[in-house]
MOPAC internal coordinates of N, CA, C and O (Angstrom, degrees):
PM7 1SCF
backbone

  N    0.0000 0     0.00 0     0.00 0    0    0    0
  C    1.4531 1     0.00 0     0.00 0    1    0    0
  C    1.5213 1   109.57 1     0.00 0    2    1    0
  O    1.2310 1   113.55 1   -30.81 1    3    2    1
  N    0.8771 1   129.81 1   149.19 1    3    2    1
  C    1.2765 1   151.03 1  -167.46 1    5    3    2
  C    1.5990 1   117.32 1   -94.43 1    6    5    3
  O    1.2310 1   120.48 1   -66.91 1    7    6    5
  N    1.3841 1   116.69 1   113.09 1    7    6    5
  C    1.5673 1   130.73 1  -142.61 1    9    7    6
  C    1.5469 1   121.60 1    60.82 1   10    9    7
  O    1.2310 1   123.05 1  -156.64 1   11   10    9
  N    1.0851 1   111.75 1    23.36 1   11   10    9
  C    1.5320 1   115.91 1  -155.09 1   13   11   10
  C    1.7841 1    75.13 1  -105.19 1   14   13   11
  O    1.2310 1   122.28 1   -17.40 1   15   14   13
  N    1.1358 1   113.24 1   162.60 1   15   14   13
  C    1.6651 1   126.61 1   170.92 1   17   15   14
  C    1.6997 1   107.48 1  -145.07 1   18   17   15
  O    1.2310 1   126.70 1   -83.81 1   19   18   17
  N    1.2738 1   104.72 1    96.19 1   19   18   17
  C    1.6629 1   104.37 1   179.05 1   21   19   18
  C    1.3976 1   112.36 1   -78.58 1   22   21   19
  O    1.2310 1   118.31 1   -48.69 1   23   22   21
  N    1.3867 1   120.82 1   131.31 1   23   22   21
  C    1.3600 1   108.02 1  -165.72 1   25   23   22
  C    1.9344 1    95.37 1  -144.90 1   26   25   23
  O    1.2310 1   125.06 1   -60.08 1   27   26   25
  N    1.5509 1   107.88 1   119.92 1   27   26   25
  C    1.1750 1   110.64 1   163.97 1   29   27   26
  C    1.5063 1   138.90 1   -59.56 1   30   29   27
  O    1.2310 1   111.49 1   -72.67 1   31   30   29
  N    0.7073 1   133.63 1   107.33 1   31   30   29
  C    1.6304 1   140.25 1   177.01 1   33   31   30
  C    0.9290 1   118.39 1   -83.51 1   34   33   31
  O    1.2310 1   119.47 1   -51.76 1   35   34   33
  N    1.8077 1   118.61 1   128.24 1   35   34   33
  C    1.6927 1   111.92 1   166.44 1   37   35   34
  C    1.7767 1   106.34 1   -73.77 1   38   37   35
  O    1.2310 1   130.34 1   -29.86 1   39   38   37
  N    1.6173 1    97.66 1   150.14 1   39   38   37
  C    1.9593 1    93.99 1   170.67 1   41   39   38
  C    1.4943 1    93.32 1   -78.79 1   42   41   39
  O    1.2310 1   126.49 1   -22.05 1   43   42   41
  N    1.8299 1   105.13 1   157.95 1   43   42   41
  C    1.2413 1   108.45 1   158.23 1   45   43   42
  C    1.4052 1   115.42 1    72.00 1   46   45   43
  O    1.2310 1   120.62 1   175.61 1   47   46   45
  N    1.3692 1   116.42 1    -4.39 1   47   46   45
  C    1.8359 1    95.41 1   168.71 1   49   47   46
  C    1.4711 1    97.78 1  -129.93 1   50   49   47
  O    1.2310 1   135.99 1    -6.63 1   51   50   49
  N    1.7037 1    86.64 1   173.37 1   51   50   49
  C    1.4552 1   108.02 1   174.85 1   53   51   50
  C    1.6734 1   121.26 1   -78.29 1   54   53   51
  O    1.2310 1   122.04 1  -176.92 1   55   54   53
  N    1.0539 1   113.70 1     3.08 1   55   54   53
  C    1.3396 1   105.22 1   147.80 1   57   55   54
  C    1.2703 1   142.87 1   -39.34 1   58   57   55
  O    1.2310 1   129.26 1   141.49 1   59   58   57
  N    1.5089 1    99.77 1   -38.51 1   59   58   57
  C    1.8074 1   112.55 1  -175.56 1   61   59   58
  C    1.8557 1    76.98 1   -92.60 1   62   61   59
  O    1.2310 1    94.12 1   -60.12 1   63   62   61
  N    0.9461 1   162.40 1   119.88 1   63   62   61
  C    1.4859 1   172.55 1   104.49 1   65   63   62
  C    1.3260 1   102.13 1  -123.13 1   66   65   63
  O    1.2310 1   116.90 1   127.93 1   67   66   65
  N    1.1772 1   123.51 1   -52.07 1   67   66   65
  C    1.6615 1   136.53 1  -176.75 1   69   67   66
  C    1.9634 1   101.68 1   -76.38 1   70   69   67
  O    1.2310 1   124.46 1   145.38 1   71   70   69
  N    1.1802 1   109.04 1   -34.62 1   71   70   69
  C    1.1480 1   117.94 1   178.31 1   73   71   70
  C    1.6731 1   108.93 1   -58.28 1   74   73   71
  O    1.2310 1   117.42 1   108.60 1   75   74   73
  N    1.2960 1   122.52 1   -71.40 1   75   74   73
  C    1.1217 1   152.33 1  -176.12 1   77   75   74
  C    2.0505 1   112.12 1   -57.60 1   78   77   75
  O    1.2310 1   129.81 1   133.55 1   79   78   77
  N    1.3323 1    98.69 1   -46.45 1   79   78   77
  C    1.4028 1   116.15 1   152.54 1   81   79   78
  C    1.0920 1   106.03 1   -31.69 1   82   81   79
  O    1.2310 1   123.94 1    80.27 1   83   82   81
  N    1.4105 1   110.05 1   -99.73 1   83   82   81
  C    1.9340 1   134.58 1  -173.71 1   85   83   82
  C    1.4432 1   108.63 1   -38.84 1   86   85   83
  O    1.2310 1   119.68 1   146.91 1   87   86   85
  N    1.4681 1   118.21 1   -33.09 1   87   86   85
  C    1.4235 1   121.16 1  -172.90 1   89   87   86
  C    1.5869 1   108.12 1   -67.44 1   90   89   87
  O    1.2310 1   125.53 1   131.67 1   91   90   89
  N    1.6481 1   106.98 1   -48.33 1   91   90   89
  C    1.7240 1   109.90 1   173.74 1   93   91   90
  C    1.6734 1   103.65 1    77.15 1   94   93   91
  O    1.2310 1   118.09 1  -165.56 1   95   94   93
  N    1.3775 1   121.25 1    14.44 1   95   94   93
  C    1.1614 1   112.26 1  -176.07 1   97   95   94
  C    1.2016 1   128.28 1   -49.02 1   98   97   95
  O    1.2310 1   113.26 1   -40.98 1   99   98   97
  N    1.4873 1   130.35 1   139.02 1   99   98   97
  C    1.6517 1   132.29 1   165.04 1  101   99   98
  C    1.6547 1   109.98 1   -73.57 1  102  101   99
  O    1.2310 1   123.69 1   141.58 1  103  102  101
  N    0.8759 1   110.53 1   -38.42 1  103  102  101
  C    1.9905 1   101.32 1   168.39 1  105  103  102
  C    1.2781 1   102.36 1  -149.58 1  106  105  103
  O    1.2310 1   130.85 1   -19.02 1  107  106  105
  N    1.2234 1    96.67 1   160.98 1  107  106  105
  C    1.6339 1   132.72 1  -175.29 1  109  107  106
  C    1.1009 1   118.85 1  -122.33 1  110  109  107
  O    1.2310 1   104.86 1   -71.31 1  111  110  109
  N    1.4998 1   145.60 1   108.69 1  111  110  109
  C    1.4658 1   157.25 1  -158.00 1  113  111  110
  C    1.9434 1   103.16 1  -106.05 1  114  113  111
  O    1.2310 1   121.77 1   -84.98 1  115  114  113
  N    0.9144 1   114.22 1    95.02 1  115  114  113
  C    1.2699 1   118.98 1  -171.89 1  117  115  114
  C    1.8397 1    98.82 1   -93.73 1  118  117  115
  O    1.2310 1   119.58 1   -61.43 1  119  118  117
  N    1.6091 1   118.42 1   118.57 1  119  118  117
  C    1.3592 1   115.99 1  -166.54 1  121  119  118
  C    1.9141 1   104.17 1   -69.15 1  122  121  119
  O    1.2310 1   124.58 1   128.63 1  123  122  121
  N    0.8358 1   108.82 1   -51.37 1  123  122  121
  C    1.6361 1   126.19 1  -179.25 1  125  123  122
  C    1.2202 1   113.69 1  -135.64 1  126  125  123
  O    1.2310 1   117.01 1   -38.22 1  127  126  125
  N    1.5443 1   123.30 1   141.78 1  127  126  125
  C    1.0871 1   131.50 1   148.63 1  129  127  126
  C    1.6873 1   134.57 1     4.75 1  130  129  127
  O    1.2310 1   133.40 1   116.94 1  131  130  129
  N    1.4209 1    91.71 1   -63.06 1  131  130  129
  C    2.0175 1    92.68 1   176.46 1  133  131  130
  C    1.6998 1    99.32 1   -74.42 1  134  133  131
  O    1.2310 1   114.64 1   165.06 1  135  134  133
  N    1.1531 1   127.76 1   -14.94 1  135  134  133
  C    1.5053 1   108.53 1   163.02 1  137  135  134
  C    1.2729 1   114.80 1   -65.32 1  138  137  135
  O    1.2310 1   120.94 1   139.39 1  139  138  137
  N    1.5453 1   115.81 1   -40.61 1  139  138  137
  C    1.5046 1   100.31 1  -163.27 1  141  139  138
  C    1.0440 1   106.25 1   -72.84 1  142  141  139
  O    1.2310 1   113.66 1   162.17 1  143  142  141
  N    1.6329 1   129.60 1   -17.83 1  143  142  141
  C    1.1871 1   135.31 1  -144.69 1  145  143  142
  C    1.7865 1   105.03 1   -75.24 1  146  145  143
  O    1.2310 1   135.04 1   129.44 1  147  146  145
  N    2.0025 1    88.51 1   -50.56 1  147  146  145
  C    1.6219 1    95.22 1   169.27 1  149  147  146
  C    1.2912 1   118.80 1   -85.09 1  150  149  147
  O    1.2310 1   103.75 1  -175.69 1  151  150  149
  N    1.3026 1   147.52 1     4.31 1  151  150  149
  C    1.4908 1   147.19 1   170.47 1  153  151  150
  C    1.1606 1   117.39 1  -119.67 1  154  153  151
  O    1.2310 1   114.93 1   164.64 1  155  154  153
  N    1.5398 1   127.21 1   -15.36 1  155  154  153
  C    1.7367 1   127.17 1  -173.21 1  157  155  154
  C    1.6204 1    94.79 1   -39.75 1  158  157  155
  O    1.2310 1   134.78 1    97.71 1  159  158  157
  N    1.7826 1    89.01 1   -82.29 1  159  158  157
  C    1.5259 1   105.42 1  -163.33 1  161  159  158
  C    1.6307 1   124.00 1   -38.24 1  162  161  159
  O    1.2310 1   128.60 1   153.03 1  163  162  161
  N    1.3217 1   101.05 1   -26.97 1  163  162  161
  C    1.3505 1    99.50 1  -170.93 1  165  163  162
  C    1.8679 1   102.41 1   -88.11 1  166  165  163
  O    1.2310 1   118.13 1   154.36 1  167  166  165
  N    0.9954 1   121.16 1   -25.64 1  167  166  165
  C    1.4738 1   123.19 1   168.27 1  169  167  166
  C    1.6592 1   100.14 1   -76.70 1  170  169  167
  O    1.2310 1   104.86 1   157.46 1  171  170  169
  N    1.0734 1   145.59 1   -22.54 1  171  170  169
  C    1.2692 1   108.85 1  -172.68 1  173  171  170
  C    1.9766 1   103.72 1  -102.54 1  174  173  171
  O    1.2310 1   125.76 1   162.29 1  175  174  173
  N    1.6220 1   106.54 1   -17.71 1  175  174  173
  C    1.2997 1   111.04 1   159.61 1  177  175  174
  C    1.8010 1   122.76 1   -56.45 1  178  177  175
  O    1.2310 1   126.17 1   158.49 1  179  178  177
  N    1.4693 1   105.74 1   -21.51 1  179  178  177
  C    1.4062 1   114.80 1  -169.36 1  181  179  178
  C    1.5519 1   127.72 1  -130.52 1  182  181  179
  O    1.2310 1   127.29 1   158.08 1  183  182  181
  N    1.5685 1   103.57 1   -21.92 1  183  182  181
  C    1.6989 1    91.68 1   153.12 1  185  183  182
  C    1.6107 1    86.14 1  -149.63 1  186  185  183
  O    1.2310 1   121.38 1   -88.39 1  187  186  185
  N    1.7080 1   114.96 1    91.61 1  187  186  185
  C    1.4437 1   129.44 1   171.16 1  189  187  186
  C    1.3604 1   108.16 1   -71.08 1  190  189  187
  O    1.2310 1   109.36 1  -174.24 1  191  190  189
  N    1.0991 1   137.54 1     5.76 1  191  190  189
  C    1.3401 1   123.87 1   157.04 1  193  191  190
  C    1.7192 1   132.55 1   -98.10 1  194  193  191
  O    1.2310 1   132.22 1   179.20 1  195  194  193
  N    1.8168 1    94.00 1    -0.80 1  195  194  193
  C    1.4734 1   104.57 1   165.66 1  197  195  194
  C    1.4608 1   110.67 1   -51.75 1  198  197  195
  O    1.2310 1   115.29 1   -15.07 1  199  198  197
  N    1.7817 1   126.54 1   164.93 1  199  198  197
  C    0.7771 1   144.13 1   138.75 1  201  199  198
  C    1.5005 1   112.48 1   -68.54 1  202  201  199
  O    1.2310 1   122.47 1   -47.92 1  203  202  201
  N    1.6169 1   112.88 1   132.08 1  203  202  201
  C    1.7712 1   103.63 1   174.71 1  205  203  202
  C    1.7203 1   108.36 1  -116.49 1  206  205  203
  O    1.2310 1   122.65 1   -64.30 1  207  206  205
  N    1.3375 1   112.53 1   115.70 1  207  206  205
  C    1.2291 1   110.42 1  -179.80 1  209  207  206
  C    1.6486 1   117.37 1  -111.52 1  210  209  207
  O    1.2310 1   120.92 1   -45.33 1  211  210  209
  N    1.4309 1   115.85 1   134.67 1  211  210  209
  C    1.5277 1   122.94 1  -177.91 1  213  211  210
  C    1.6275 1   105.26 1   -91.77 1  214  213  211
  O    1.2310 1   119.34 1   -69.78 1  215  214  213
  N    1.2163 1   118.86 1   110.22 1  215  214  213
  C    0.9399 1   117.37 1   174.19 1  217  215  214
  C    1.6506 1   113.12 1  -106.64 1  218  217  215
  O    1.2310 1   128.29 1   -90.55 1  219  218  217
  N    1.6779 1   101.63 1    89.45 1  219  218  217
  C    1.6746 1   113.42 1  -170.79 1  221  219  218
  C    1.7353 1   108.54 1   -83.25 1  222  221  219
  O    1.2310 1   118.23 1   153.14 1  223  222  221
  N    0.9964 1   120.98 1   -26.86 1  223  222  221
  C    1.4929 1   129.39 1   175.30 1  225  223  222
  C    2.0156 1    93.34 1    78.21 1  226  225  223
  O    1.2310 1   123.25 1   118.09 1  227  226  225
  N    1.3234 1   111.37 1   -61.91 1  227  226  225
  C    0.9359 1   145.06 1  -170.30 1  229  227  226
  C    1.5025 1   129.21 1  -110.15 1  230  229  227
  O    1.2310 1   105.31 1   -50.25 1  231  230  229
  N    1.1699 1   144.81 1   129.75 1  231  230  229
  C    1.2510 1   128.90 1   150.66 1  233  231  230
  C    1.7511 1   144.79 1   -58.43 1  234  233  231
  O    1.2310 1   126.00 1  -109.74 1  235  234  233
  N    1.4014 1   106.07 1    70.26 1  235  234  233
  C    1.3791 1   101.14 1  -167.17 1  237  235  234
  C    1.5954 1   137.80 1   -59.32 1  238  237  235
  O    1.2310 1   129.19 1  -178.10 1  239  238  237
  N    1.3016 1    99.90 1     1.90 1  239  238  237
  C    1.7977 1    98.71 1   135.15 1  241  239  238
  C    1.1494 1   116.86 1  -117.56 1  242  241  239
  O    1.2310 1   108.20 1  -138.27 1  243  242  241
  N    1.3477 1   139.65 1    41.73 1  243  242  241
  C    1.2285 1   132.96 1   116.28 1  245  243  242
  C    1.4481 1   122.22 1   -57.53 1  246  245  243
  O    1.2310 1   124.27 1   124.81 1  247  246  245
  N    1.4194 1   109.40 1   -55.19 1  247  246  245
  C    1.3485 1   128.71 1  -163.26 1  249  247  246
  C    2.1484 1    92.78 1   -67.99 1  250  249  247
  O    1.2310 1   122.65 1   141.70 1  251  250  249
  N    1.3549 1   112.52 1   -38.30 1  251  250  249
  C    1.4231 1   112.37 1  -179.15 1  253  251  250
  C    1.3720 1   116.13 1   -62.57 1  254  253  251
  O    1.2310 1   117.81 1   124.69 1  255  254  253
  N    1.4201 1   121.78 1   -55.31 1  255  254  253
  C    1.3358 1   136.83 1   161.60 1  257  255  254
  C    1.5527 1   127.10 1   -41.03 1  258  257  255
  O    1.2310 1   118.49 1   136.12 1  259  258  257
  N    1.2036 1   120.49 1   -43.88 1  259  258  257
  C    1.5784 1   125.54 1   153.06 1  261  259  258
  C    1.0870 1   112.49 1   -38.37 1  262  261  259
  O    1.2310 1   122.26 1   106.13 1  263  262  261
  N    1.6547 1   113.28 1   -73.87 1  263  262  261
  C    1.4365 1   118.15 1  -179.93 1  265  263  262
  C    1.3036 1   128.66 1   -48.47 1  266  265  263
  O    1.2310 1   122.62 1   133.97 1  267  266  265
  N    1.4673 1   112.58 1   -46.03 1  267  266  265
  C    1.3801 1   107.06 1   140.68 1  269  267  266
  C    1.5105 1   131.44 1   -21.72 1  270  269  267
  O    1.2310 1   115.49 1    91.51 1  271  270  269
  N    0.9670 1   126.16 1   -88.49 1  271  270  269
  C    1.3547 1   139.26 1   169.98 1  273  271  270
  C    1.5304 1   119.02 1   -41.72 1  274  273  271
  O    1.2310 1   119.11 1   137.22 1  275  274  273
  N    1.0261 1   119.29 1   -42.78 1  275  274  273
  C    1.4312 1   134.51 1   147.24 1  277  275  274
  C    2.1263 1   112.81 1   -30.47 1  278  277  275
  O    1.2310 1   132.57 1   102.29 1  279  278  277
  N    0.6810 1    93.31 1   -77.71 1  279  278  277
  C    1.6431 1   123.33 1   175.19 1  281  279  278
  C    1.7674 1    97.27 1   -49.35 1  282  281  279
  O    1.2310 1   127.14 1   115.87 1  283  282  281
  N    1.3960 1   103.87 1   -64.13 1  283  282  281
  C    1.6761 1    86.64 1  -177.33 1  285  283  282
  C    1.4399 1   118.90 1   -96.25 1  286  285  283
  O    1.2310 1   117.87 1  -138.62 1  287  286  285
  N    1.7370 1   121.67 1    41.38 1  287  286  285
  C    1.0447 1   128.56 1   169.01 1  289  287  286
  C    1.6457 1   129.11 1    83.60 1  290  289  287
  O    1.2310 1   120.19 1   167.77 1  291  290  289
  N    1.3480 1   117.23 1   -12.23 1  291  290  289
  C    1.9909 1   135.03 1  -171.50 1  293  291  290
  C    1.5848 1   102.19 1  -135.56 1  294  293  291
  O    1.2310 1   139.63 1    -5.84 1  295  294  293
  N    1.3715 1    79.54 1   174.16 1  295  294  293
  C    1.2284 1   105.37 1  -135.30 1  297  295  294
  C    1.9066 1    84.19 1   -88.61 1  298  297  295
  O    1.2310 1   118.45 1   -38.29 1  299  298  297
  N    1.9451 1   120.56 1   141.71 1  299  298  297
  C    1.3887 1   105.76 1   169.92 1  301  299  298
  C    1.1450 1   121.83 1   -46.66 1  302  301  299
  O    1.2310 1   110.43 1     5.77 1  303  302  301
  N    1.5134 1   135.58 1  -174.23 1  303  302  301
  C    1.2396 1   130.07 1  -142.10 1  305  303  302
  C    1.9374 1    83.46 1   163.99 1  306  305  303
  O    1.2310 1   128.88 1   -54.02 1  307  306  305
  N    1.6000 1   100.49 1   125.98 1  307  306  305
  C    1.5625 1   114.11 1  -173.56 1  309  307  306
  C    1.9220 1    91.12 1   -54.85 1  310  309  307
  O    1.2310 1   119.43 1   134.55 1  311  310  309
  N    0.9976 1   118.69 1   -45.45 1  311  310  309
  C    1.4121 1   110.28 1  -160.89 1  313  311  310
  C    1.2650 1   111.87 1   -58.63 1  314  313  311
  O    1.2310 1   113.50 1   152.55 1  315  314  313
  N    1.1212 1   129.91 1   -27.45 1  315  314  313
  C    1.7095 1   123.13 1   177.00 1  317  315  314
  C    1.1727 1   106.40 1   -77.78 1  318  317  315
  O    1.2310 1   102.26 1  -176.04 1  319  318  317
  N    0.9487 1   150.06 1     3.96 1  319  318  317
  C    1.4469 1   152.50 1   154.07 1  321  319  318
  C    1.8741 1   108.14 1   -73.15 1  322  321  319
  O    1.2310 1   133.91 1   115.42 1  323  322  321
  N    1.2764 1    90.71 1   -64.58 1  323  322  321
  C    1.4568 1   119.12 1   152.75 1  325  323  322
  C    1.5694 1   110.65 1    -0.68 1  326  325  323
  O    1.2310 1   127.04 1   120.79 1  327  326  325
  N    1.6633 1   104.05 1   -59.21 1  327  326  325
  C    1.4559 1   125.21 1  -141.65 1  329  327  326
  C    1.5829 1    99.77 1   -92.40 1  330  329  327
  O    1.2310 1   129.85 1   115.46 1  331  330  329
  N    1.4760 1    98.62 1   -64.54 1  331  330  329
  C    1.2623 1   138.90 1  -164.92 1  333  331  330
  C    1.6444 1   114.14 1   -53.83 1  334  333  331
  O    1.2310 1   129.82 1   -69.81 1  335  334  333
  N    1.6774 1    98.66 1   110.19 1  335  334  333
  C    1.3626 1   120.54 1  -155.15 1  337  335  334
  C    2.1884 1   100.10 1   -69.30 1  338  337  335
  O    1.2310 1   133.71 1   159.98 1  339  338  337
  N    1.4070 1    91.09 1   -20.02 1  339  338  337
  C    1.4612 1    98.98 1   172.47 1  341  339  338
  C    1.5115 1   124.31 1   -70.88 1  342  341  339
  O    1.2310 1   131.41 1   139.98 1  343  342  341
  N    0.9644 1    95.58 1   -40.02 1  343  342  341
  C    2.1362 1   106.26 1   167.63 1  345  343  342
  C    1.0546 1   113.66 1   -66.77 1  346  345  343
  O    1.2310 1   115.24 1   142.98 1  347  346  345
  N    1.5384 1   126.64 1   -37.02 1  347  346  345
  C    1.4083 1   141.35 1   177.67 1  349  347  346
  C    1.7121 1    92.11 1   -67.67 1  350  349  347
  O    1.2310 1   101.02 1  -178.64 1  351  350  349
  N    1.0704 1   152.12 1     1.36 1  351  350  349
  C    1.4105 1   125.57 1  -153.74 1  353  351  350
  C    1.4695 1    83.85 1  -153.38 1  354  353  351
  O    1.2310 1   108.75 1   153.07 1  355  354  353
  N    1.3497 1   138.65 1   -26.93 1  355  354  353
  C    1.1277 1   135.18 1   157.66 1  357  355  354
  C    1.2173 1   122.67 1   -65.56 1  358  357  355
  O    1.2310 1   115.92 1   113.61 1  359  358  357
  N    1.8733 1   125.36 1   -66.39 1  359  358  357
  C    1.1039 1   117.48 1   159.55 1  361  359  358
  C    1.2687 1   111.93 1   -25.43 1  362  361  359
  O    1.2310 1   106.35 1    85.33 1  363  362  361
  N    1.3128 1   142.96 1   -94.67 1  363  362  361
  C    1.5563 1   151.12 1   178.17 1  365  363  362
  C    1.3947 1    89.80 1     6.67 1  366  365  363
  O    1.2310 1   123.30 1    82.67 1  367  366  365
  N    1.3967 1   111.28 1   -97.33 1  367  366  365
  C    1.7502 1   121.58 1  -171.27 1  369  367  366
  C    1.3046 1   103.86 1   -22.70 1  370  369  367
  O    1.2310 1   118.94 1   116.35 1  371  370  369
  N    1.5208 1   119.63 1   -63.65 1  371  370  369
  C    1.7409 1   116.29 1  -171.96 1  373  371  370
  C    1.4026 1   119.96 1   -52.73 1  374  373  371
  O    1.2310 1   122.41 1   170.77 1  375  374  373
  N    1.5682 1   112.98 1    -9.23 1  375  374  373
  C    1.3670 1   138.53 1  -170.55 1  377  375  374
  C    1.5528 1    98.49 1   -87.81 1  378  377  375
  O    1.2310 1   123.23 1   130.71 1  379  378  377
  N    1.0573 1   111.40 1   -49.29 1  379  378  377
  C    1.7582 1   123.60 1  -163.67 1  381  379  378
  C    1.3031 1   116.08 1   -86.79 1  382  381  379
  O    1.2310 1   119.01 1   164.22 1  383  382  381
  N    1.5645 1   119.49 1   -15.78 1  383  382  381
  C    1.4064 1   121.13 1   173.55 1  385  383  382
  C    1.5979 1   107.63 1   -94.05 1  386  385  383
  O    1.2310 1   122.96 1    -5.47 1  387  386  385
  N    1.1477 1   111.93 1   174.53 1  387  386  385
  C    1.7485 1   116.26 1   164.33 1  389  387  386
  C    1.4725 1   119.05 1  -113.19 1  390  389  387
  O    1.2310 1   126.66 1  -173.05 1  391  390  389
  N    1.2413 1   104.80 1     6.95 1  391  390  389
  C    1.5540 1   107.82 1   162.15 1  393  391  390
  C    1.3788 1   106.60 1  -141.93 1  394  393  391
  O    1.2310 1   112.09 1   -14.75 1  395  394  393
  N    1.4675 1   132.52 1   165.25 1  395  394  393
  C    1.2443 1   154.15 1   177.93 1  397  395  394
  C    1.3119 1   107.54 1  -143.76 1  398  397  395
  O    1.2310 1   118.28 1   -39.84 1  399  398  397
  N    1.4544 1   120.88 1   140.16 1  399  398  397
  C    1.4103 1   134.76 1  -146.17 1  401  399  398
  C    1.6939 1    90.38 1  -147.48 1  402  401  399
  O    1.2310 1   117.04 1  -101.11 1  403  402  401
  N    1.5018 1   123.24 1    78.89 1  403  402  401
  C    1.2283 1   116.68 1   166.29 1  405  403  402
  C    1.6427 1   112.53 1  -118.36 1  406  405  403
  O    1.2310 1   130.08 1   -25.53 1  407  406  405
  N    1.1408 1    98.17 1   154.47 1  407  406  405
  C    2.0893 1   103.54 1  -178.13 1  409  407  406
  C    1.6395 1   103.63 1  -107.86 1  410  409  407
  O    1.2310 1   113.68 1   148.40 1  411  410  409
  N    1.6567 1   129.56 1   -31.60 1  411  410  409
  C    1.2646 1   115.38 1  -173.80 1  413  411  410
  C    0.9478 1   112.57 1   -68.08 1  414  413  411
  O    1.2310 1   115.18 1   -25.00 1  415  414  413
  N    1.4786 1   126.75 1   155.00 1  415  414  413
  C    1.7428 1   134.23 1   160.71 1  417  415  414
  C    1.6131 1   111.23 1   -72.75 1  418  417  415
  O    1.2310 1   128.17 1   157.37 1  419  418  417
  N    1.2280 1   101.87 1   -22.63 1  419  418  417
  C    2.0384 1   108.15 1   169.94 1  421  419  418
  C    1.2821 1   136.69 1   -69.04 1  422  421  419
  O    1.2310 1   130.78 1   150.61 1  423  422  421
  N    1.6041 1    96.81 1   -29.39 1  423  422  421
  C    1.5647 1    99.87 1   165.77 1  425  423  422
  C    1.6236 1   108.72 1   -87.60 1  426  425  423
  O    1.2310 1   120.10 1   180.00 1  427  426  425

């Protein structure tokens, strides 16, 4: 694509810190949750003046928790959300960005 810059990343190192640095970005589009989870911190340690946006489309422990419930026959129920160490870790992220990017009317 054209202006597009594809750029490989190692997982897990500080390479992308220097990366992310040099880049100077104004926002950051985080696809899901476990991205932000492994890149938030290091973007707001390294270019803190980005914008950080979660782009969940969906709630994927919502969408986990159904299936759940699905699987053991009843109907969801607020408490498995409640429970569910994945909502706990999602919420968080939706906590840590300054925008949230959802399309359902359920979440």
């Amino acid at each position: 694509l054209e202006g597009i810059d594809m750029v490989h990343i190692t997982l897990n190192s500080s390479s992308f810190d220097e990366f992310v640095a040099d880049m100077a970005p104004d926002l950051v589009l985080f696809d899901r949750f476990m991205t932000e989870e492994q890149y938030g911190w290091r973007v707001e340690a390294h270019a803190p003046k980005a914008i950080r946006i979660l782009d969940t489309e969906d709630l994927h422990c919502l969408r986990y928790a159904r299936h759940e419930a699905v699987k053991a026959g009843r109907a969801l129920q607020v408490e498995d959300l409640l429970k569910s160490e994945s909502a706990k870790r999602e919420v968080a992220s939706i906590l840590r960005c300054d925008l949230t990017l959802m399309i359902s009317v359920a979440e």
